[in-house]
DOKE-613069 format. One record per residue (C-alpha): x, y, z; residue in one letter; residue number from 1. Coordinates in pm, 1 decimal. Example, Ala and Ser with C-alpha at 12.3 -4.5 7.8 and 13.67 -1.06 7.14 Angstrom:
REC        px        py        pz  aa    i
REC    1230.0    -450.0     780.0   A    1
REC    1367.0    -106.0     714.0   S    2
This chain:
REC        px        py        pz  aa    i
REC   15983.1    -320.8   10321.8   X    1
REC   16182.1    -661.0   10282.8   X    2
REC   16254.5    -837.1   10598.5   X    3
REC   16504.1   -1083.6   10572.8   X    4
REC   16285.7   -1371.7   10700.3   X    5
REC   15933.2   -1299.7   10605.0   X    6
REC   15732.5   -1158.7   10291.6   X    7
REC   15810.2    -808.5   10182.1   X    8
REC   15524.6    -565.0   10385.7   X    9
REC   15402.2    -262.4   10172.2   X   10
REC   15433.4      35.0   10441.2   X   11
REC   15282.4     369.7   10457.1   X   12
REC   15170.0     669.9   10685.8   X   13
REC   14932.7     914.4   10650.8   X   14
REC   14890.1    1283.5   10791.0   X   15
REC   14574.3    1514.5   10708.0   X   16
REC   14547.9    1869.0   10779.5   X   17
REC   14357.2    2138.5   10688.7   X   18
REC   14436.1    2470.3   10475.6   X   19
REC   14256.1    2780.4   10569.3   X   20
REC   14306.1    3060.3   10393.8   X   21
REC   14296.4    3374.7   10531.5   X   22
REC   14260.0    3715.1   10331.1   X   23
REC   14178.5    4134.4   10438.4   X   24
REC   13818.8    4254.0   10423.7   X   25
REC   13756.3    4404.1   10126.6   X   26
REC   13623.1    4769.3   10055.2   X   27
REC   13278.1    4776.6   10267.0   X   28
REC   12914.5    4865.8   10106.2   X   29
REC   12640.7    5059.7   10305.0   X   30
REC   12322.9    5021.0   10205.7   X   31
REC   12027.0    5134.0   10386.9   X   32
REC   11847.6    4843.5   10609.2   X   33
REC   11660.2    4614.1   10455.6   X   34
REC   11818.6    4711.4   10130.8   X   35
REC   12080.2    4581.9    9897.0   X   36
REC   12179.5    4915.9    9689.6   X   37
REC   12508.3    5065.4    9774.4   X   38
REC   12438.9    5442.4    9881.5   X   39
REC   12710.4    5704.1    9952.0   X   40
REC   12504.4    6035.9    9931.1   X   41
REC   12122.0    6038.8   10087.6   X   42
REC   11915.1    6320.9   10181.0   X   43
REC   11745.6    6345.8   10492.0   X   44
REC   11460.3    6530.7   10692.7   X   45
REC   11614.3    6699.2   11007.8   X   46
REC   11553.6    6500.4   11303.8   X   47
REC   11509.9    6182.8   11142.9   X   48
REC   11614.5    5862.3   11217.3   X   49
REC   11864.7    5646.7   10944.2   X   50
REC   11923.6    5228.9   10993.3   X   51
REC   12256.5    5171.1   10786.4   X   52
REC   12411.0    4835.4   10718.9   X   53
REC   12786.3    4773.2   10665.9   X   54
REC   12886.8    4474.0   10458.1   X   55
REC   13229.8    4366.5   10364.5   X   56
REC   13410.4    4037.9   10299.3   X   57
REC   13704.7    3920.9   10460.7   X   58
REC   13877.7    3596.8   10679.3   X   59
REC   13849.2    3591.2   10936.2   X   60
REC   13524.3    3781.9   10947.1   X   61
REC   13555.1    4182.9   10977.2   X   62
REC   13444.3    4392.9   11297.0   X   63
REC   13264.4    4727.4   11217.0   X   64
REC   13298.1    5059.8   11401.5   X   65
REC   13076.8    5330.9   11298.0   X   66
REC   13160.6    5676.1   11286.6   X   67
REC   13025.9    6053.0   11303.3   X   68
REC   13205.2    6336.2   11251.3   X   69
REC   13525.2    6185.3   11378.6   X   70
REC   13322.0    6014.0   11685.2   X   71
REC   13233.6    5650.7   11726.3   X   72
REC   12844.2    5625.5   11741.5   X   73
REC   12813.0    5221.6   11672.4   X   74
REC   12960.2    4921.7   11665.5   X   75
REC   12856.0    4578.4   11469.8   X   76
REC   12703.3    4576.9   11165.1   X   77
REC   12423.0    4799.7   11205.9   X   78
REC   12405.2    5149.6   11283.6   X   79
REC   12054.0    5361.8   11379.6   X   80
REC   12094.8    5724.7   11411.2   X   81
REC   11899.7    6054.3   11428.6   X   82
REC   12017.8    6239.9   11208.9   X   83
REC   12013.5    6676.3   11268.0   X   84
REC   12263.2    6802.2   11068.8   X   85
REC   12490.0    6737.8   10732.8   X   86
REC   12717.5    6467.0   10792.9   X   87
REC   12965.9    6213.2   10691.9   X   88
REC   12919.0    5865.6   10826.1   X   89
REC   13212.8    5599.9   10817.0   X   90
REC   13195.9    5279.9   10841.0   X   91
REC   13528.4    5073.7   10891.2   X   92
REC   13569.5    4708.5   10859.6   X   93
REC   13879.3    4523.2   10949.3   X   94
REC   14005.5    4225.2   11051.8   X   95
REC   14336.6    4035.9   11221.4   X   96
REC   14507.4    3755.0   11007.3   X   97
REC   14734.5    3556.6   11216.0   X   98
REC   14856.9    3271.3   10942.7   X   99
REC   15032.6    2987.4   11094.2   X  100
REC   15438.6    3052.1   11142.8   X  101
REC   15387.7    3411.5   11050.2   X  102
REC   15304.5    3720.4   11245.6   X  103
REC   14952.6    3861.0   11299.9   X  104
REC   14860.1    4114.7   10988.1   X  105
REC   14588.7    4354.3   11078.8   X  106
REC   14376.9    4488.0   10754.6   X  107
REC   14099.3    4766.2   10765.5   X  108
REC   13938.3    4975.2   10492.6   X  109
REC   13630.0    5228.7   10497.8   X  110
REC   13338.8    5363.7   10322.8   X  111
REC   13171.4    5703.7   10354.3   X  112
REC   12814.3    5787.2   10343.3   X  113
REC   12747.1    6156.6   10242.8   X  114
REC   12399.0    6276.3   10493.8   X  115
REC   12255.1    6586.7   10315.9   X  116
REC   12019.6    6734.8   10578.4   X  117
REC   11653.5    6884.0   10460.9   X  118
REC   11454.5    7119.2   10672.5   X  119
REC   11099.6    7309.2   10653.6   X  120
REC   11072.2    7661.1   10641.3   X  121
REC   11105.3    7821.7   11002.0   X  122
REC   10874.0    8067.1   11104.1   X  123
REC   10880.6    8308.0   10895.3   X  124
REC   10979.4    8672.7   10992.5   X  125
REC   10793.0    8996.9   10854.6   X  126
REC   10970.2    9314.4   10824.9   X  127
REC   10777.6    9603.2   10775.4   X  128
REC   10942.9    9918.4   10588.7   X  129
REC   10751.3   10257.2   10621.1   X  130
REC   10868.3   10605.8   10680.6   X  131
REC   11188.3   10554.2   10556.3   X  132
REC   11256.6   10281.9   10822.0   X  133
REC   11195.1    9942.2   10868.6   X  134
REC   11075.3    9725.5   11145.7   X  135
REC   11039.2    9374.3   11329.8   X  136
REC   10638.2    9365.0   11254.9   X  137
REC   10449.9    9275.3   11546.7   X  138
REC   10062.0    9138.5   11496.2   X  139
REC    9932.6    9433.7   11446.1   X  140
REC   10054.1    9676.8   11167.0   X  141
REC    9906.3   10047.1   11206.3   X  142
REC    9892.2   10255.1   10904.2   X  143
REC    9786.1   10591.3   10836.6   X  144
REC    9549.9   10636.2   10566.8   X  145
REC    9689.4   10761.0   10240.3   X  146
REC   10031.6   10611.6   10335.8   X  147
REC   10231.4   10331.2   10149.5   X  148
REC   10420.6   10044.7   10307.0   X  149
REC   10652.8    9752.3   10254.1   X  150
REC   10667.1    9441.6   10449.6   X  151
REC   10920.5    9194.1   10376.4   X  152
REC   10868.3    8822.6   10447.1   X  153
REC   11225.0    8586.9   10512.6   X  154
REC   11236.7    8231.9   10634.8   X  155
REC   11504.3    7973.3   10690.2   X  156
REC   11482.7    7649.7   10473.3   X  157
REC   11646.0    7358.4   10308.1   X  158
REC   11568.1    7362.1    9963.7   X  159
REC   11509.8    7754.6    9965.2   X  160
REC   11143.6    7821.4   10008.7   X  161
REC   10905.6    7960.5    9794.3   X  162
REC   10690.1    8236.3    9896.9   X  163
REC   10256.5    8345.4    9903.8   X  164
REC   10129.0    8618.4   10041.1   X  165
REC    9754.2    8614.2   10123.5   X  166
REC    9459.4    8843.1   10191.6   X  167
REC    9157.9    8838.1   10021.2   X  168
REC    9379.7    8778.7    9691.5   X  169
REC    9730.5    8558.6    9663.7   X  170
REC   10037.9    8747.9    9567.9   X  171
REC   10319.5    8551.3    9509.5   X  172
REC   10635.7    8636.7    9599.5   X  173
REC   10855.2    8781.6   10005.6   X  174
REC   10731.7    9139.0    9955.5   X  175
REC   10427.1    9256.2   10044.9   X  176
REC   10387.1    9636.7    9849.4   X  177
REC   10048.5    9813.6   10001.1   X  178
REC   10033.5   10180.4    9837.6   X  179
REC    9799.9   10447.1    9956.4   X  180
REC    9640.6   10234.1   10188.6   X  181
REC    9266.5   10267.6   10251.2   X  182
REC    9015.3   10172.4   10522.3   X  183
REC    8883.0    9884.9   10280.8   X  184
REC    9247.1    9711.8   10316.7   X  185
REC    9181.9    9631.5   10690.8   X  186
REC    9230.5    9283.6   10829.0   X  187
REC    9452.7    8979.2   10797.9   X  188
REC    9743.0    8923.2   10582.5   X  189
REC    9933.6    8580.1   10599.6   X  190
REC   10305.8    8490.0   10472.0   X  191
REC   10342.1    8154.2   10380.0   X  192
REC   10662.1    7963.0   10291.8   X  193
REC   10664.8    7628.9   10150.2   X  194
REC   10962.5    7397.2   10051.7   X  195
REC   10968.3    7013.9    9850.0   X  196
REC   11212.0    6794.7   10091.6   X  197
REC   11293.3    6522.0    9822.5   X  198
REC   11420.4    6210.4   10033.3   X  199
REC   11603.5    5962.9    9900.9   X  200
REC   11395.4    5717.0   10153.4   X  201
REC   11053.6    5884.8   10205.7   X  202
REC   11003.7    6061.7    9863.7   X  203
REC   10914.5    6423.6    9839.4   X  204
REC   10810.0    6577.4   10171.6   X  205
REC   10615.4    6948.3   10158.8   X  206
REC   10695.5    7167.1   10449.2   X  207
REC   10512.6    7493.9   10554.2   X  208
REC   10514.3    7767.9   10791.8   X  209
REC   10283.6    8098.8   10816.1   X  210
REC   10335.6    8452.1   11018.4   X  211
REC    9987.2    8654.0   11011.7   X  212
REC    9980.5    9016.4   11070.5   X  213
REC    9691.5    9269.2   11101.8   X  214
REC    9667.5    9552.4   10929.9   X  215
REC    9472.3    9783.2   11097.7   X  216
REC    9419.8   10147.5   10904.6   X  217
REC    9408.8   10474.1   11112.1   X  218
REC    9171.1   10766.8   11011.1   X  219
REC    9113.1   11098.9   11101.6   X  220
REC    8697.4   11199.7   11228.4   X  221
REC    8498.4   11341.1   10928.5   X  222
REC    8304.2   11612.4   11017.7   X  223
REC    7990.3   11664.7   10812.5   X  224
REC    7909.2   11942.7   10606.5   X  225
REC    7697.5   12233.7   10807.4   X  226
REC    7423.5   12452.6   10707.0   X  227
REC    7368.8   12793.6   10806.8   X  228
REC    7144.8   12877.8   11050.6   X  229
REC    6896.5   13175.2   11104.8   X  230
REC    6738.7   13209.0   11426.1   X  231
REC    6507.9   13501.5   11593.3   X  232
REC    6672.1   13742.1   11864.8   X  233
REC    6617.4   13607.0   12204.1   X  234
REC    6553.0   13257.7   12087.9   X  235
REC    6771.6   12986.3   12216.9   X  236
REC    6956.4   12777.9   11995.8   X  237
REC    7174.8   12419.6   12099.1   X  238
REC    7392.8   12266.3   11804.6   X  239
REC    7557.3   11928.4   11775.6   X  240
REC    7888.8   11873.8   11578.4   X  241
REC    7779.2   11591.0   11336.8   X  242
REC    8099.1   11393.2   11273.4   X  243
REC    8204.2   11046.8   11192.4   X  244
REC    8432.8   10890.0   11428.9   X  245
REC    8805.1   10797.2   11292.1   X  246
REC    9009.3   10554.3   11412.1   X  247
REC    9129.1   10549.6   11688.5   X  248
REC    8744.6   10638.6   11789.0   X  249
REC    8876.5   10927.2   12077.5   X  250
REC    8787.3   11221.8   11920.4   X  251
REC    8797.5   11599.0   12068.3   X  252
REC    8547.6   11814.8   11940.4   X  253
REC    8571.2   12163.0   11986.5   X  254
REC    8325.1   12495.7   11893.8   X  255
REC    8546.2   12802.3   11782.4   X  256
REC    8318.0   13123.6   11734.9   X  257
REC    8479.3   13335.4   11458.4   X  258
REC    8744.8   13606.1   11625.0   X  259
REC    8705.6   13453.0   11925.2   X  260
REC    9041.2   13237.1   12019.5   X  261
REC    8853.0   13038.1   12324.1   X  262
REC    8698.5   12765.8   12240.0   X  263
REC    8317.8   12727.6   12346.1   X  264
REC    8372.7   12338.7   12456.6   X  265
REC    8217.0   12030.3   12241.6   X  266
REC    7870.5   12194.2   12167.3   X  267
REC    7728.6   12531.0   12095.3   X  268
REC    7414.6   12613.3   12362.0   X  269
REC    7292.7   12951.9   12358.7   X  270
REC    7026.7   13062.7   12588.4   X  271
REC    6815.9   13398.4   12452.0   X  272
REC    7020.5   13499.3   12173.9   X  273
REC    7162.5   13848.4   12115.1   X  274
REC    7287.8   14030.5   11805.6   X  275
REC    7611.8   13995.4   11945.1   X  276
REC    7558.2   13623.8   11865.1   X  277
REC    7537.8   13677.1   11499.2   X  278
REC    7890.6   13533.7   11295.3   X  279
REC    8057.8   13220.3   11187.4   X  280
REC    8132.5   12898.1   11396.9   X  281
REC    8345.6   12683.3   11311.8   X  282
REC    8327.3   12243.7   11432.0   X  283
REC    8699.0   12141.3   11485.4   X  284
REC    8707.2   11715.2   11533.9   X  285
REC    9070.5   11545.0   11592.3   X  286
REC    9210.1   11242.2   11716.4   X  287
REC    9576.0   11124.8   11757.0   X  288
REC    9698.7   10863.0   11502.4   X  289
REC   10019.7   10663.1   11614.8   X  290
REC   10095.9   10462.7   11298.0   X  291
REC   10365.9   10150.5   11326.9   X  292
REC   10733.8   10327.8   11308.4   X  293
REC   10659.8   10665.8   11215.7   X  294
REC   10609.2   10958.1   11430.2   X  295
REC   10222.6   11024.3   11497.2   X  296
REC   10025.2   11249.5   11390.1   X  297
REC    9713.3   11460.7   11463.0   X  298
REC    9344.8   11376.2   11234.8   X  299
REC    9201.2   11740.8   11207.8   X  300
REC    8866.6   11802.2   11015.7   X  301
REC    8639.6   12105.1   11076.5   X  302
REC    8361.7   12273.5   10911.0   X  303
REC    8166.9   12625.5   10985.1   X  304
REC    7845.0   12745.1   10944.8   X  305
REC    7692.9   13081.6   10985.7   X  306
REC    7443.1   13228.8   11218.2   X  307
REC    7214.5   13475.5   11113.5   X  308
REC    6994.1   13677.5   11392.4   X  309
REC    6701.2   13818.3   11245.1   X  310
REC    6472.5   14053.0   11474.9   X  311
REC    6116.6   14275.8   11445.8   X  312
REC    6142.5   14633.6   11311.8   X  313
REC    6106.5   14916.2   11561.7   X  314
REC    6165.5   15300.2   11526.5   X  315
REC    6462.6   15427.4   11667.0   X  316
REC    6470.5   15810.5   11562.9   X  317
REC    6263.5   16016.2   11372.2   X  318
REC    6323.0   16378.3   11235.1   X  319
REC    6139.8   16638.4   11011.6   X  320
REC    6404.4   16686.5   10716.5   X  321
REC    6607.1   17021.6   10791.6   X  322
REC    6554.2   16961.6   11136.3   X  323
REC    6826.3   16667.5   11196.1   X  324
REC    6965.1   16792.6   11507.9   X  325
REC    6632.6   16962.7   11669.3   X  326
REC    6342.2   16723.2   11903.5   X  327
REC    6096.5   16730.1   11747.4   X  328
REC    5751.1   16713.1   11908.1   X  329
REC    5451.6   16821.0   11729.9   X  330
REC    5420.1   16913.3   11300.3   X  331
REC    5147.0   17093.7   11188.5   X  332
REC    4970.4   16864.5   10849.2   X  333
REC    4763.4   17085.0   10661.2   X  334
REC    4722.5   16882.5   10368.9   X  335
REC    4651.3   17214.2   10146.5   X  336
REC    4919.6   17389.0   10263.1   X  337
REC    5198.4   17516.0    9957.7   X  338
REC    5462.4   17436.1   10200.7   X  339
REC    5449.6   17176.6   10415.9   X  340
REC    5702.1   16983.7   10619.3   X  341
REC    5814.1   16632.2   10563.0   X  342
REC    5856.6   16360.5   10827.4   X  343
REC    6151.1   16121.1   10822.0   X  344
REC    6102.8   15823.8   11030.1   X  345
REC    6447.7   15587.3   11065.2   X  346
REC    6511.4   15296.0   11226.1   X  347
């Protein structure tokens, strides 16, 4: 400046502001708390519990709303949830620019986390196929002896599960094949499905579940082999069925006397024995089987001896020969006689 009566001024003025520039959030990152490594697919144990972090970059600084299945579950930057089945979490991060002389400009972008959901194998169910049918199996599994049956073990599992049977040997494998079953395959068989839950946080995680059935074999009574018996008339005689009970143990025994279609009861007693007496009896033993979904059936077993009444001699008739149909009551012996009589005695 040059004022016309003084010395020439230098002027100036001076205005500072300041610049801030403002820019959208860029794409966000989840990572798993605590953790820097971007994830977008994890694997999970059912019923778990996940602690996610959303990061993103942006001016001013973004807002984050979590999301589940097209439901909010979180807001901020952190987000803990149990987890129970496969989902899809999104996290979105935005912002509001309002620049100076311009109108507000809203930004927002997402990411997506892929939640694979692992479970252990649920209880496992048997199914028992015999008779041409199959069957829920309950505890205990009834089998005739001589019979054959399936049982078929499922369960429900993420991975698939892998399947054991056990008894007093391991069998690998759902199916359970038990052919012409005998009283030595009594007792306890156990299904047992296992699965390996590899988590992306927790490593490899075994699950295991068991179902335990009894098998329980039926039988029919044995009765034992018999001797024949010889008694004297007029004795008096008392005989025992010997027989081995089956299972179920209640047995009906039963005496049949050859001919005869009454039965004599459980035991043979006689009291002074006739000839009349004399013959073949027979020991009939039975029980009633009712095996696990098939119809049930009668255990039978018998054996017979035979009975033999002996008794003294004693004369019954005599006769002189010729003379069949006459009494006779005296006969002259002359021992020197030319013709003599002879003297048949019977019995």
């Amino acid at each position: 400046m040059s004022p016309s009566f003084e010395q020439s001024v230098e002027g100036s003025i001076e205005q500072r502001f300041t610049v801030e520039v403002l820019y959208p959030v860029s794409k966000p990152t989840i990572y798993n708390e605590g953790h820097r490594t971007e994830i977008d697919t994890i694997t999970v144990i059912r019923g778990q519990s996940v602690h996610l972090q959303c990061n993103s970059i942006s001016n001013p600084p973004p807002t984050y709303m979590w999301s589940m299945q097209g439901e909010v579950s979180a807001q901020g930057t952190f987000m803990n949830q149990t987890i129970e089945n496969d989902s899809v979490v999104v996290c979105n991060s935005s912002n509001c620019m309002d620049p100076t002389g311009n109108t507000v400009v809203c930004t927002s972008r997402l990411a997506y986390l892929n939640i694979s959901t692992y479970f252990p194998p649920d209880k496992p169910v048997l199914r028992l196929t015999a008779c041409g049918s199959s069957v829920v199996s309950t505890r205990t599994v009834k089998i005739i002896e001589g019979q054959s049956v399936d049982v078929l073990c499922t369960s429900v599992s993420n991975p698939e599960p892998i399947y054991n049977w056990a008894s007093s040997i391991i069998r690998p494998g759902n199916i359970l094949s038990l052919e012409n079953v005998t009283a030595s395959q009594n007792g306890t068989y156990s299904c047992t499905a296992t699965n390996d839950m590899n988590t992306i946080f927790h490593g490899v995680v075994k699950g295991t579940n068991t179902s335990v059935f009894y098998l329980e074999v039926l039988l029919p009574p044995r009765v034992h082999q018999m001797v024949n018996l010889t008694v004297l008339l007029d004795a008096n005689l008392s005989v025992v069925c010997p027989f081995t009970v089956g299972n179920p143990p209640s047995t009906t025994i039963e005496w049949i006397r050859e001919n005869m279609t009454r039965s004599l009861g459980p035991s043979v007693s006689i009291t002074g024995i006739k000839l009349t007496d004399e013959g073949r009896y027979t020991c009939a033993a039975s029980n009633t089987m009712d095996p696990t979904n098939c119809n049930s059936q009668n255990g039978y077993s018998r054996t017979s001896f035979h009975l033999d009444v002996q008794y003294a001699s004693k004369i019954t008739k005599y006769f002189a020969s010729g003379l069949e149909n006459q009494n006779v009551t005296s006969v002259n012996d002359t021992s020197m006689c030319n013709s003599c009589v002879s003297l048949t005695v019977t019995q």
